[in-house]
C-alpha positions in Angstrom: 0.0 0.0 0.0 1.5 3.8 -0.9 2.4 5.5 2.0 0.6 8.8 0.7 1.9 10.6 4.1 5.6 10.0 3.2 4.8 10.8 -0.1 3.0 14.2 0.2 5.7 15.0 2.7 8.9 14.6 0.2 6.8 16.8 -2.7 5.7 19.2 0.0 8.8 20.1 1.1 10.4 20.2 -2.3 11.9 17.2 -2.9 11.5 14.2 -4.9 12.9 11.0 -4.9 16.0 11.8 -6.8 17.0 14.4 -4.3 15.7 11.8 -1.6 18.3 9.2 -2.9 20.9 12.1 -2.6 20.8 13.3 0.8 20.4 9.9 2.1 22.5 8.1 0.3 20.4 5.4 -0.9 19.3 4.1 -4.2 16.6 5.5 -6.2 14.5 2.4 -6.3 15.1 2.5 -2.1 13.4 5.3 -2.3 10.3 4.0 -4.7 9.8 1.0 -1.9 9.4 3.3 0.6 7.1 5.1 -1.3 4.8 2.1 -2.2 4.7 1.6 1.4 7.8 -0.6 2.5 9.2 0.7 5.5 12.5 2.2 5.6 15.1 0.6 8.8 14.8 2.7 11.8 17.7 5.1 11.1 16.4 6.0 7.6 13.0 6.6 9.3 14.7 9.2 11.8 16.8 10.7 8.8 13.6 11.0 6.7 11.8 12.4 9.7 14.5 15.4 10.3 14.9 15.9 6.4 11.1 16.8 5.7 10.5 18.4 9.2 7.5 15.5 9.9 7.3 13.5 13.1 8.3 9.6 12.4 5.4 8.6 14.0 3.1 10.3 11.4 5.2 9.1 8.3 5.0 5.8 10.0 2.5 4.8 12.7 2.8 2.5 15.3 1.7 -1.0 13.7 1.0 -2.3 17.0 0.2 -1.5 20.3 2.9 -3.1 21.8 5.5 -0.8 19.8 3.7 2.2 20.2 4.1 1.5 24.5 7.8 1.0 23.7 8.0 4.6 22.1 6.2 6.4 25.1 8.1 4.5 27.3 11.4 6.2 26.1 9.6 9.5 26.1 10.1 9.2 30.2 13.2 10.1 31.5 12.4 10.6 35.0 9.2 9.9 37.3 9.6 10.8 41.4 6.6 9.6 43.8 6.4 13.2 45.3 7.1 16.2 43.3 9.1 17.7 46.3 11.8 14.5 45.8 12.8 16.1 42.3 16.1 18.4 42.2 15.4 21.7 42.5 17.1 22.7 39.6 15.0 21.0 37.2 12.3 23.2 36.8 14.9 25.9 35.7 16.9 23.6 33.5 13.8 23.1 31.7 13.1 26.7 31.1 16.4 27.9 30.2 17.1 25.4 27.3 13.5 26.6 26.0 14.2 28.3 22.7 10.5 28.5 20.9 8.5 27.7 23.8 7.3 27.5 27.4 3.5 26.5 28.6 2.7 26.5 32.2 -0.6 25.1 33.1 -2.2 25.5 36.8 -4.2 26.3 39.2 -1.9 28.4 41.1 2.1 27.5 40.7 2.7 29.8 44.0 5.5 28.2 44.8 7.2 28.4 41.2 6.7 31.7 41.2 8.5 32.4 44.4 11.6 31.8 42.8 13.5 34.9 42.0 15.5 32.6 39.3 12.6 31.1 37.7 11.0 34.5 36.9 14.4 35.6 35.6 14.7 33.1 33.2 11.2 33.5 32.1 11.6 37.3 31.7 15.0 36.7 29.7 13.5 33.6 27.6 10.6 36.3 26.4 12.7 39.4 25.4 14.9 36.9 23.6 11.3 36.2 21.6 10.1 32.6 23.3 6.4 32.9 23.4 5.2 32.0 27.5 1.5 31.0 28.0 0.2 30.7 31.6 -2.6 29.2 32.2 -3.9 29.9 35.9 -6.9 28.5 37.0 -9.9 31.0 36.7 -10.5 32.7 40.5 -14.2 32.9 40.9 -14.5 29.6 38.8 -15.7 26.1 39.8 -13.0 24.1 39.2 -11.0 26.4 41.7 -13.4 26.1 44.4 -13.4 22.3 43.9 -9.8 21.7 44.5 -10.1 24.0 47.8 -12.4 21.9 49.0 -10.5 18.9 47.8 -7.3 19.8 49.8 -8.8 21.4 52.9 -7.8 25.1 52.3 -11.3 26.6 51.2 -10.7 30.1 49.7 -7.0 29.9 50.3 -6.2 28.8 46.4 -7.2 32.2 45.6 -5.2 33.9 47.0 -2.1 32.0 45.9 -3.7 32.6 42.2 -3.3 36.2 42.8 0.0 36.2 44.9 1.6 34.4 41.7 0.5 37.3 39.2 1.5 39.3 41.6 4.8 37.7 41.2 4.9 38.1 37.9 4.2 41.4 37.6 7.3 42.0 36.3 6.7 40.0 32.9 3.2 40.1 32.2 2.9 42.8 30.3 5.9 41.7 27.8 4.9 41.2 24.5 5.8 37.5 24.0 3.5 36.8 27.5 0.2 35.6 27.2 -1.8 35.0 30.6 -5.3 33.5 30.7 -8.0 32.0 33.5 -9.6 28.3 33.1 -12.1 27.0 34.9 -11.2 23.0 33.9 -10.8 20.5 36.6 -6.7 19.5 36.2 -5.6 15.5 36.0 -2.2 17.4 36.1 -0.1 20.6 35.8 1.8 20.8 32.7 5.2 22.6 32.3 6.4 22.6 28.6 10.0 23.8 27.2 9.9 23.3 23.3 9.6 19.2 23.0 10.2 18.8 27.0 7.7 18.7 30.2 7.5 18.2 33.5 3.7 16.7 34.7 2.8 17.0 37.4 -0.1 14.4 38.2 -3.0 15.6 40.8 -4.5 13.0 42.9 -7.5 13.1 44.6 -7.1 14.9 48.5 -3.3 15.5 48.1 -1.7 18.5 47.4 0.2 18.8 44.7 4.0 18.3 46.0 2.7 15.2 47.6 2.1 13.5 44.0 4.5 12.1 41.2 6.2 14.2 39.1 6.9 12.8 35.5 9.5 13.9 33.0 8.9 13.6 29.5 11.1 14.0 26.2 8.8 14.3 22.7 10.9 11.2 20.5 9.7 10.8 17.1 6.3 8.2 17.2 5.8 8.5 20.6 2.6 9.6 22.1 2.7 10.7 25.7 4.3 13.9 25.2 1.7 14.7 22.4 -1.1 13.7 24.7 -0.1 16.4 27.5 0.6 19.0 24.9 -2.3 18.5 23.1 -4.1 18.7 26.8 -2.8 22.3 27.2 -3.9 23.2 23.9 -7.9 22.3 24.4 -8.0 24.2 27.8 -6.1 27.0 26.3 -8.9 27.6 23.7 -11.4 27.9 26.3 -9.8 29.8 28.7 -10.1 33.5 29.1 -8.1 36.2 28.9 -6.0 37.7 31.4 -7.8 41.1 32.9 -5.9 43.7 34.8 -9.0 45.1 35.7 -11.0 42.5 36.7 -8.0 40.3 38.5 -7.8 44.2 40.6 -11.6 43.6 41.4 
């Protein structure tokens, strides 16, 4: 059967199998199989992948269950029981190696933004043209209310919402910023650097530094890492935007 991805992805791009053969160094007729649908070893698949700027996994689907667990296993490089048990310097290692950019999804982050350095690096990741989405969790919403209730500190949440704008202060009004409210219950709070993240996965009664932390690499035909980013996405669309006036009220 042609593989119609790999094929609208060589003439998209502007090749075609001549200049294919060339770059990779295989024959012409190589090339053709692939085409029709044989698939390439592994190592041509990642060189295709990085030629035509398409993910592997898209060129090439998982055939079966079974190998597409073995790709999202390899997208985990770490996973702590408590988030507290990870080095501190993670969370900053993630940011500064951000070069297109960083997501933060939460209800409050209070504690990230308490960090002088963390708010450094965001401020200097921005001006250098990164784009920075927060997404804080919406203060007269449900879903805030909920996880008060959940973890025992009633309207205490917020109040960390607005003590970490507050923090911020500094960089919310930069032009690559973007801040915005949700009201969506959170499975977990998502920290994205380009194709890195750290989750961090809520459980039921617990605060948040009391659950695992995972951290996840994007590898070409995995899925995890797309599953997370594509979470932020969805509650990014439906969140609102950030009010200086209303946040003041």
């Amino acid at each position: 059967m042609v593989n119609e991805r790999l094929r609208a992805a060589i003439f998209s791009n502007g090749f075609d199998p001549d200049k294919i053969s060339s770059n990779l160094g295989v024959d012409r007729k190589t090339v053709d199989r692939w085409i029709g649908g044989t698939v390439p070893y592994r190592r041509h698949q990642h060189s295709l992948s990085a030629l035509l700027k398409t993910d592997l996994g898209y060129l090439w689907p998982a055939e079966t269950p079974e190998q597409s667990n073995q790709m999202s296993k390899a997208e985990l490089i770490s996973i702590w029981a408590k988030r507290f048990h990870a080095p501190s310097s993670i969370w900053l290692d993630l940011f500064e190696k951000a070069s297109n950019n960083i997501d933060i999804l939460v209800y409050a982050g209070f504690w990230l933004s308490e960090d002088p350095a963390i708010r450094k690096v965001l401020e200097k990741k921005a001006k250098l043209g990164v784009q920075v989405r927060f997404l804080f969790g919406a203060l007269d919403g449900t879903a805030v209310a909920s996880r008060g209730i959940e973890e025992g500190i009633g309207d205490s949440l917020s109040a960390k919402i607005r003590n970490a704008i507050h923090n911020y202060r500094n960089i919310a009004d930069l032009e690559n910023v973007e801040i915005r409210f949700h009201d969506t219950p959170l499975y977990s709070s998502i920290y994205q650097a380009d194709e890195s993240m750290l989750v961090s996965c809520h459980i039921y009664g617990l605060p948040a530094h009391m659950t695992p932390l995972l951290h996840i690499q994007k590898i070409p035909g995995g899925e995890l890492f797309t599953q997370y980013s594509e979470g932020f996405d969805r509650v990014w669309e439906s969140a609102q935007l950030f009010s200086e006036s209303e946040f003041a009220a």
